[in-house]
C-alpha positions in Angstrom: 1.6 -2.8 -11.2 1.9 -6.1 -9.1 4.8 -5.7 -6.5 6.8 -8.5 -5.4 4.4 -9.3 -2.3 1.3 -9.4 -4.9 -1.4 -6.7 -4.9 -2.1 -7.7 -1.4 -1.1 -8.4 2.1 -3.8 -10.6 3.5 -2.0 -13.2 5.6 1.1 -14.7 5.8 -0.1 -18.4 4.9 -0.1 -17.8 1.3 3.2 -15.7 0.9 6.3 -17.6 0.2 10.1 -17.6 2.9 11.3 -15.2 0.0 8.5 -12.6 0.5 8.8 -12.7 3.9 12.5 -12.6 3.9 11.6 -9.8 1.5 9.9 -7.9 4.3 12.2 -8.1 7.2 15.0 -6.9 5.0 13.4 -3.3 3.5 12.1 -2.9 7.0 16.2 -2.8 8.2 16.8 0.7 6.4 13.4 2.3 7.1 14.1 1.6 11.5 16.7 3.8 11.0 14.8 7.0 9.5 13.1 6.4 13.1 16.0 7.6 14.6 16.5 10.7 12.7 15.2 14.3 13.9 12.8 14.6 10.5 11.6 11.3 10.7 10.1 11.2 6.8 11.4 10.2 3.3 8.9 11.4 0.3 9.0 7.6 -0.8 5.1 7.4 -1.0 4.8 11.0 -1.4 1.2 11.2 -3.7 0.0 8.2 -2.4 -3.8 8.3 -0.6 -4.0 5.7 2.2 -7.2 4.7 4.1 -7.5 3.3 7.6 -11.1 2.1 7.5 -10.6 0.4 11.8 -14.4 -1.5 12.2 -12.7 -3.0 15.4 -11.1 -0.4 17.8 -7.0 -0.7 18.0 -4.7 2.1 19.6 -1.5 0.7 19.0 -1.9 -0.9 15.0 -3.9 1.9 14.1 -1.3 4.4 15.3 1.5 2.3 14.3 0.2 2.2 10.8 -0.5 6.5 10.9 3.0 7.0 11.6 4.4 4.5 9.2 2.4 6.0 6.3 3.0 10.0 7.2 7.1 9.0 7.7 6.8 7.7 3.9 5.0 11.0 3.1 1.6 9.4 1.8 -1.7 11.1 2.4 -4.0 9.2 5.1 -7.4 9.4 5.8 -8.7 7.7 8.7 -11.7 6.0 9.5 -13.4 4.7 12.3 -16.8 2.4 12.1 -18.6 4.3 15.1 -19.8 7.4 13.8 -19.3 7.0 10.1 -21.6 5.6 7.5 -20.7 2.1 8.5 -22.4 2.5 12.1 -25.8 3.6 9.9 -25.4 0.2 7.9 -23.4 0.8 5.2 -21.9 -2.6 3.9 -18.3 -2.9 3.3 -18.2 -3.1 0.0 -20.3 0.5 -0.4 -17.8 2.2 1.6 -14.7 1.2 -0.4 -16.4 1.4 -3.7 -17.1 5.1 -2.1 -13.5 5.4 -1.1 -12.0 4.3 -4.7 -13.9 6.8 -6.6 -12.2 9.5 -4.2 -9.2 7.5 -6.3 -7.1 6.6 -3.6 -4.1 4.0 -3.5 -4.7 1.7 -0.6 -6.8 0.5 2.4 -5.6 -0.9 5.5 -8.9 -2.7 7.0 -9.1 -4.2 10.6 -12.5 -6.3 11.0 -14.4 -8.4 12.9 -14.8 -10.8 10.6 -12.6 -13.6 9.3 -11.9 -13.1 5.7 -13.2 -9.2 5.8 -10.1 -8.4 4.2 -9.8 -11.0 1.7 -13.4 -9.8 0.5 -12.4 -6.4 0.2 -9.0 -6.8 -2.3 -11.6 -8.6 -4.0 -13.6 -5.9 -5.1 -11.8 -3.3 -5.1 -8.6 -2.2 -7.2 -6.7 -0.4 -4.3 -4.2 -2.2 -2.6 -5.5 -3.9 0.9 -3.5 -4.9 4.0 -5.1 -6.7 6.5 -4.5 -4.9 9.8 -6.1 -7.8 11.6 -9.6 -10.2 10.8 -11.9 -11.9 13.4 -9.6 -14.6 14.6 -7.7 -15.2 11.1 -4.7 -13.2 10.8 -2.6 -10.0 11.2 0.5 -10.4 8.6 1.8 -7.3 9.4 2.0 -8.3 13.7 3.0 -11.8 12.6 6.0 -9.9 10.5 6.9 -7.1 13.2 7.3 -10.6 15.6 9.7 -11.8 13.4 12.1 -9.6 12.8 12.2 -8.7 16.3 13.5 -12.5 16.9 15.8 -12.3 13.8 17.1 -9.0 15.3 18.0 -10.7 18.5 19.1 -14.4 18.0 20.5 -13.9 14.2 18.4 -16.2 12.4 15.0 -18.1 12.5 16.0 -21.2 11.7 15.6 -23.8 13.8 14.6 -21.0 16.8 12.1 -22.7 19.4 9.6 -20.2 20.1 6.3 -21.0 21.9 3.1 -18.9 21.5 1.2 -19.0 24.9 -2.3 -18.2 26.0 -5.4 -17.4 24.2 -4.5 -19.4 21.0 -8.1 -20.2 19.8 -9.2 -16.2 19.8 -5.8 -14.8 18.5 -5.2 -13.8 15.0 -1.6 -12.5 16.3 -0.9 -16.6 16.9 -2.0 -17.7 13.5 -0.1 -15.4 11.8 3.1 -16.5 13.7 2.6 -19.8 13.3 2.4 -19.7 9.6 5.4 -17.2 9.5 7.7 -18.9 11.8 7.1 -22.4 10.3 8.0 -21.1 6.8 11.2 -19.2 8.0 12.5 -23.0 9.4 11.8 -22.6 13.5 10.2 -24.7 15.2 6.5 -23.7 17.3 4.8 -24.9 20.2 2.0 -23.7 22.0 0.8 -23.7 25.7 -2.1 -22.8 27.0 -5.6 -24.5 28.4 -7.4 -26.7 26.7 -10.0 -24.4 26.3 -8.6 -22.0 24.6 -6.6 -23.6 22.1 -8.0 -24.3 18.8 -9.6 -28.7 18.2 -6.9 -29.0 15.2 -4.6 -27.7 16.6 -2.3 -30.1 15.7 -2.8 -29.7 12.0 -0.8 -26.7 12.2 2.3 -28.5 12.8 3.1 -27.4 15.8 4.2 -29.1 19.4 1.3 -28.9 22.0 2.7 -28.2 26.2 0.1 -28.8 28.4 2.2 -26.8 31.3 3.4 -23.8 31.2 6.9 -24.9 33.1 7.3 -27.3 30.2 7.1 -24.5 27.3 9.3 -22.2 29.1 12.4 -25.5 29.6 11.8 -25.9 26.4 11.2 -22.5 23.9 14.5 -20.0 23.9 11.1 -17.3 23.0 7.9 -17.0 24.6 5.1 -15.1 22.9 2.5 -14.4 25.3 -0.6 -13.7 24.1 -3.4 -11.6 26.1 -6.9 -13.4 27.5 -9.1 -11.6 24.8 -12.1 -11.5 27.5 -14.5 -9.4 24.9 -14.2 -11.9 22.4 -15.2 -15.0 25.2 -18.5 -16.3 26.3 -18.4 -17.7 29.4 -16.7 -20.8 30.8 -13.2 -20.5 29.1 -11.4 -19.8 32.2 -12.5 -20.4 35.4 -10.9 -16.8 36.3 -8.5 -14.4 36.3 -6.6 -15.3 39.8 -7.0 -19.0 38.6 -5.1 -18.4 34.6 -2.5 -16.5 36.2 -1.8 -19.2 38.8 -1.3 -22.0 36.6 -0.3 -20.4 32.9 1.0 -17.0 33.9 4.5 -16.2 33.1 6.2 -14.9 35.9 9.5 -14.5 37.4 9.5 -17.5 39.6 9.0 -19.4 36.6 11.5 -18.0 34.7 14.2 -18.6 36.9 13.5 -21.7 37.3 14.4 -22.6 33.7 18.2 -23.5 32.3 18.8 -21.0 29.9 17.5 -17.3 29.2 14.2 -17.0 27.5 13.0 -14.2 25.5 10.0 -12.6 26.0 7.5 -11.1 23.9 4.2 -10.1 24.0 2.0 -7.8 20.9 0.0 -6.3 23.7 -1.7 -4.9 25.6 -1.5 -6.9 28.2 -3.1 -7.7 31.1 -0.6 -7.6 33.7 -0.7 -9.6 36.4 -2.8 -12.1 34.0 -0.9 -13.9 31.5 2.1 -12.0 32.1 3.7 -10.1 35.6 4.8 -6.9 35.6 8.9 -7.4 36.1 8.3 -10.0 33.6 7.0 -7.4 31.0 9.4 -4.9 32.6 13.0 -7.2 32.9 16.1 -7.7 31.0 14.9 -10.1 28.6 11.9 -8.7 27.8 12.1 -7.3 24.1 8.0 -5.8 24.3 9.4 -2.5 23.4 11.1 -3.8 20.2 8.4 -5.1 18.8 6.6 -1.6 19.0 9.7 0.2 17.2 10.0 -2.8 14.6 5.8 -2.5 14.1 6.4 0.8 12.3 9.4 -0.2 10.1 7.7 -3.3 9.3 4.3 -2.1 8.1 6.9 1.1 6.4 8.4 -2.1 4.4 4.7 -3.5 3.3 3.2 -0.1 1.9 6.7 0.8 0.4 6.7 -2.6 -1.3 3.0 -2.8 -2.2 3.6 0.2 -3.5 6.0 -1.1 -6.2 9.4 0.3 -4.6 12.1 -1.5 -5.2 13.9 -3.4 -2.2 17.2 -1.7 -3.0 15.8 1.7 -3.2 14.8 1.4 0.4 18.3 2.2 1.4 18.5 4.8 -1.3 15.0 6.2 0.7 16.8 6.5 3.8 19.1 9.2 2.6 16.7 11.2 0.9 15.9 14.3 2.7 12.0 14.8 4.3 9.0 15.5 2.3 6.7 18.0 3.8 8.1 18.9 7.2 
């Protein structure tokens, strides 16, 4: 059965407004069985998830784990060190392996650009890409979004700058695809070195200071300085980024208006973001943690094959196993 979203979530350049409109709206009733003292609804009750993590990641991994055990589904998983993979098992071995233990879906985070896209290629289970080399993360690109719909209303038109480590970050490709589909408009700041050559073929508005993106965006995304993914000579250090392209509180006030801030973690504090920065009243970091879990709820509920509606019919149900 083919849910609305496809068989797959791979990246949000190829899904349609309507799809991701589709997202942030089922993820609205499952935030609220968040709240509740038995956090779980048997909606995916029967259902065997994977986690198959070749990159380490805390927070999506665990983000993931508690979205699929509040929908009730069975998960499994599994980390490259120490398995199979780490004695050179290919990819496609281990989820050939994995289906014939018949399970349902695989979320896959990889080192590799298009890791994910192979995989749903191979394999019958449903695949989510929980983040590729420096491609995409749909399901961070989605939690962003509804986080800003949440607090201004409506995407349209919203001017929301993504600054930092562009060129290494999967979390700014994905919101750049998203946010230009759902009508705002996108800019990026950062140095030269670290934004992508074409960057201009995404569309978006290019700041070369960091005093001009924050006059102009009513949201900052702040992306962290991905230091294990650099050679050197990006930066000429730490001290130096945070000096001209951090986003601190000096800055901030020197703007017009109030400007949201955001960042998908984790961060380097005292880097590309301070501390009472990350820590103030217009910081909405926090949010996008609670809204991670609803959101990526929303994408194995849909993938899935529930129905949108039923998703506020799930909330009322009482727990599965408790």
């Amino acid at each position: 059965m083919t849910s609305a979203l496809g068989k797959d979530l791979l990246d949000l350049e190829s899904l349609t407004p309507d799809q991701i409109r589709l997202v942030l709206d089922t993820a609205v009733p499952f935030k609220e069985i968040s709240e509740r003292a038995i956090k779980k609804v048997p909606a995916l009750r029967g259902q065997t998830i994977v986690n198959l993590f070749f990159e380490a990641s805390t927070r999506t991994r665990i983000s993931f784990e508690f979205a699929e055990k509040r929908l009730s589904a069975d998960t499994v998983s599994v980390a490259s060190s120490g398995s199979s993979v780490s004695k050179g098992e290919t990819l496609v071995d281990t989820a050939r392996n994995l289906e014939a233990m018949r399970i349902d879906m695989v979320v896959i985070r990889h080192g590799a650009s298009g890791a994910a896209a192979f995989l749903a290629d191979r394999i019958e289970s449903n695949v989510i890409n929980a983040g590729d080399g420096t491609h995409e993360h749909p399901t961070q690109g989605l939690l962003d979004l509804l986080t800003l719909r949440d607090h201004f209303g409506s995407l349209e038109g919203l001017r929301v700058c993504i600054v930092g480590d562009v060129l290494h970050s999967r979390v700014a490709r994905s919101n750049i695809w998203g946010l230009k589909k759902m009508g705002a408009e996108v800019a990026v700041c950062g140095p030269k070195s670290l934004l992508p050559h074409a960057i201009a073929d995404f569309g978006v508005t290019v700041f070369p200071r960091v005093e001009e993106a924050i006059e102009w965006a009513q949201a900052l995304n702040i992306l962290r300085l991905q230091l294990e993914r650099m050679t050197s000579g990006y930066i000429p250090s730490l001290r130096e980024y945070n000096r001209v392209f951090g986003v601190t509180r000096e800055r901030l006030e020197r703007a017009k208006h109030d400007v949201l801030i955001m960042h998908p973690g984790p961060m380097n504090r005292g880097v590309e973001i301070d501390s009472d920065v990350a820590d103030g009243p217009h910081s909405v970091i926090l949010n996008q943690v609670t809204n991670g879990v609803a959101v990526r709820m929303a994408v194995l509920y849909l993938l899935a094959g529930g129905k949108p509606e039923l998703a506020e019919a799930a909330k009322g149900m009482s727990g599965g196993d408790r």
